[in-house]
C-alpha positions as CSV (number, residue, x, y, z in Angstrom):
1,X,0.0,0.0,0.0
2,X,1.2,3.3,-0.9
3,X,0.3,5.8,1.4
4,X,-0.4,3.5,4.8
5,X,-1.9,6.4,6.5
6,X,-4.8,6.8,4.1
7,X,-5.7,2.3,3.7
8,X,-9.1,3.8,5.1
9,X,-9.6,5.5,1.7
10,X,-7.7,3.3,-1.1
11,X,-9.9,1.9,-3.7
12,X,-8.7,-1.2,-5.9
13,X,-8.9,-1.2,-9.3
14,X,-11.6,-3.5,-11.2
15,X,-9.9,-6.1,-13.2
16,X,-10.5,-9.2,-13.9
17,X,-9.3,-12.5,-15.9
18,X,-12.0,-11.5,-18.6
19,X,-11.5,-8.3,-18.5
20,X,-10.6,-6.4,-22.8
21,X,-11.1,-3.3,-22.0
22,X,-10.0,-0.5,-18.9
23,X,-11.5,2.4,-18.7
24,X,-8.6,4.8,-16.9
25,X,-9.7,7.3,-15.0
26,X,-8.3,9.7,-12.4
27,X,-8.7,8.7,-8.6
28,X,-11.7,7.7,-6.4
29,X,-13.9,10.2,-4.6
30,X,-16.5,10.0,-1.6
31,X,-18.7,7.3,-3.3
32,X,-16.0,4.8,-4.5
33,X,-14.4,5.1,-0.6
34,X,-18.0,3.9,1.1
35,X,-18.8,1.4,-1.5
36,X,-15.2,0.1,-2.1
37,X,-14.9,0.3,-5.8
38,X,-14.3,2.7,-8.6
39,X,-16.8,4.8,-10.9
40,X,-19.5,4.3,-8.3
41,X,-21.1,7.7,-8.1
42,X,-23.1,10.2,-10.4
43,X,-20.1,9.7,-13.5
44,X,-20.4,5.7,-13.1
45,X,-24.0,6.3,-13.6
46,X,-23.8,8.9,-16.2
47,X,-21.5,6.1,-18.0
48,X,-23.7,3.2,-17.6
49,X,-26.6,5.3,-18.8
50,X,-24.9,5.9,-21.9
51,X,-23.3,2.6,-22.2
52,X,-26.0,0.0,-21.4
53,X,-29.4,2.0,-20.7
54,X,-28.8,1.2,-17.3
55,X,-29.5,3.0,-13.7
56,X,-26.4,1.6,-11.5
57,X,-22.9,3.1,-11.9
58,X,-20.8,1.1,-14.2
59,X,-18.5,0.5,-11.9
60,X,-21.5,-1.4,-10.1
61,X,-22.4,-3.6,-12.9
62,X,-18.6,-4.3,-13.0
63,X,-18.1,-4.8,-9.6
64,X,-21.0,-7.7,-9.7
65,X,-19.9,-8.8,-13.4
66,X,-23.0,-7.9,-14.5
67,X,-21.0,-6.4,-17.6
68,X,-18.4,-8.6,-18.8
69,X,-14.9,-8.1,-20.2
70,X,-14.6,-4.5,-18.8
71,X,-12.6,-3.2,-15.9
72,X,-11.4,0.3,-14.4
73,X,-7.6,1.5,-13.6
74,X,-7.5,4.6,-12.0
75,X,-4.4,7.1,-12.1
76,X,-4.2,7.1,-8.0
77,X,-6.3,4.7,-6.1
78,X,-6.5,7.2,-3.7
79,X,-8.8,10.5,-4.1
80,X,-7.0,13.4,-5.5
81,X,-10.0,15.6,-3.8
82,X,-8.9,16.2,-0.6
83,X,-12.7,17.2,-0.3
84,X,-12.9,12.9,0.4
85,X,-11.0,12.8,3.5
86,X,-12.6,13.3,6.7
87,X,-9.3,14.2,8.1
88,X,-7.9,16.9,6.5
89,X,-4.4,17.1,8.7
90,X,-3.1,13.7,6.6
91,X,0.8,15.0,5.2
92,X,0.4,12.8,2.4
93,X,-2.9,14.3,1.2
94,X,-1.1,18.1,1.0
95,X,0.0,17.7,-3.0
96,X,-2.9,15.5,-4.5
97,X,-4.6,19.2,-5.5
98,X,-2.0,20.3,-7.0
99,X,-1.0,16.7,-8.6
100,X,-4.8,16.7,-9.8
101,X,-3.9,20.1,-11.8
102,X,-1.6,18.7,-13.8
103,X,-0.1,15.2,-13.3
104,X,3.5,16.0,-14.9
105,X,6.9,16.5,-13.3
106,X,7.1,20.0,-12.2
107,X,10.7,21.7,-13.5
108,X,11.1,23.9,-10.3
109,X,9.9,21.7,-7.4
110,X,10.5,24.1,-4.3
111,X,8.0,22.1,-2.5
112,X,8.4,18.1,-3.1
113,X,5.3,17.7,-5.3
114,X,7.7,15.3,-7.3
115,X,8.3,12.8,-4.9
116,X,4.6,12.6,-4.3
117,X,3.9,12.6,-7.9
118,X,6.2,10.0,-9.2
119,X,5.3,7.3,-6.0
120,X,1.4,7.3,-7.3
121,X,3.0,7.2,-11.4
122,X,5.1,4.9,-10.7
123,X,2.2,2.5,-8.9
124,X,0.0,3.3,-11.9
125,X,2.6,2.0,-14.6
126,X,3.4,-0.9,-12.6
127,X,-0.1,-2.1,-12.5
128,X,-1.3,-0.9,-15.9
129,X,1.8,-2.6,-17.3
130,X,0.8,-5.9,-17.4
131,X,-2.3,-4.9,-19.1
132,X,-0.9,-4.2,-23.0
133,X,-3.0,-6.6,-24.8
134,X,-5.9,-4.8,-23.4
135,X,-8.3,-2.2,-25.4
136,X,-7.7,1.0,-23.0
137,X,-10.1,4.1,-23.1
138,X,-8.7,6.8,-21.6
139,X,-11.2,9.2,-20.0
140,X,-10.8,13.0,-19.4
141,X,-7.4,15.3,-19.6
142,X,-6.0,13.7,-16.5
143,X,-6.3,10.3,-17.6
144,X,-4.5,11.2,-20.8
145,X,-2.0,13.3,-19.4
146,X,-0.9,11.0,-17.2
147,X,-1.1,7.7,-19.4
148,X,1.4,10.3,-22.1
149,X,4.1,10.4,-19.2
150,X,4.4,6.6,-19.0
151,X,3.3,5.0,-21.9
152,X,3.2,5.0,-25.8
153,X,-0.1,4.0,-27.7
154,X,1.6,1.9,-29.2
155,X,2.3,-0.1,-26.6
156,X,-1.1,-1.3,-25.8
157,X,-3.9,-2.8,-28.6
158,X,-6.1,-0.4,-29.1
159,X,-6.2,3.3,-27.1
160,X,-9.2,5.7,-27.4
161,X,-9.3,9.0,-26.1
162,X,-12.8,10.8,-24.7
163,X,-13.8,13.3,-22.4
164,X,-14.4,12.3,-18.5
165,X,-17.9,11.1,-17.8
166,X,-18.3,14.0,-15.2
167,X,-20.6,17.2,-15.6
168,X,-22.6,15.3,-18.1
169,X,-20.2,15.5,-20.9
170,X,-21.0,12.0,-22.1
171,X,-24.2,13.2,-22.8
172,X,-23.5,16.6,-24.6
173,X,-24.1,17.2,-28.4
174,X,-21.0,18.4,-28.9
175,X,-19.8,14.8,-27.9
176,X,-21.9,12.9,-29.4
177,X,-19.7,11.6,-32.6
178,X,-17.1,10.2,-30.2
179,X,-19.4,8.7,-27.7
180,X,-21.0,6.6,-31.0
181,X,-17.4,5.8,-31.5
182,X,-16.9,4.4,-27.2
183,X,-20.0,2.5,-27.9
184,X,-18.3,1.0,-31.1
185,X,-15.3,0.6,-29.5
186,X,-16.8,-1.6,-26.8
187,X,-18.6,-3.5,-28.5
């Protein structure tokens, strides 16, 4: 475990022997802490809504393999809101703001965002890794951003890039073309 201090709020990824396709998004928040796995709030709902017609969070119908052959990596298994955690005096919780900004190296790092930064990095490329003959979607800037630091496309069988579920973006006109293409692509 990473950041010992905060077990009380790590949430595991969703992956399984079936699994194609990961969905990467960014971190957990207050729902996936109480129910204990990821994309379980109003965005895993938004997803499965467009994905399957469905009322539970995808991460749900995942969870209870209601929907096969898809599981979800996130960046940091801990939240990156550090609106999540009860106790707000946790050190290791002090950079995840700024880390959530922007999830790249900084050049000047007069405060040790880096060493913060390239612990949760490093955890997510070690367990994505083993994952490169899997279909990945990558979901929202973060997701991308960080996936760019580690990995190459190439590495991995197919990669698709679309907007995080959150904020109803999924289901905005102005997204519609590549949310046909997510449906294709998992299909």
């Amino acid at each position: 475990m990473l950041f010992e201090k905060l077990s009380d709020y790590f949430v595991d990824d969703l992956i399984y022997k079936d699994t194609q396709l990961l969905f990467v998004l960014e971190s957990p928040h207050n729902e996936e802490v109480k129910m204990g796995y990821p994309v379980a709030g109003k965005s895993g709902r938004d997803m499965s809504k467009v994905l399957y017609e469905r009322g539970e969070p995808l991460g749900k119908l995942i969870f209870e393999q209601e929907v096969k052959n898809l599981g979800i990596i996130n960046i940091s298994n801990y939240p990156l809101q550090t609106s999540a955690y009860t106790n707000q005096e946790l050190q290791e919780i002090e950079f995840f703001p700024k880390i959530r900004q922007n999830p790249k190296l900084r050049k000047h790092d007069k405060f040790g965002i880096n060493g913060v930064l390239t612990t949760i990095m490093d955890d997510f490329q070690f367990r994505l890794e083993p994952h490169k003959d899997k279909k990945l979607i990558l979901c929202g800037n973060f997701a991308q951003s960080a996936f760019d630091t580690r990995f190459e496309e190439s590495e991995f069988k197919d990669v698709l890039r679309v907007p995080h579920p959150s904020f109803n973006q999924w289901l905005r006109a102005s997204n519609r073309e590549l949310i046909e293409k997510l449906k294709e692509f998992i299909r």
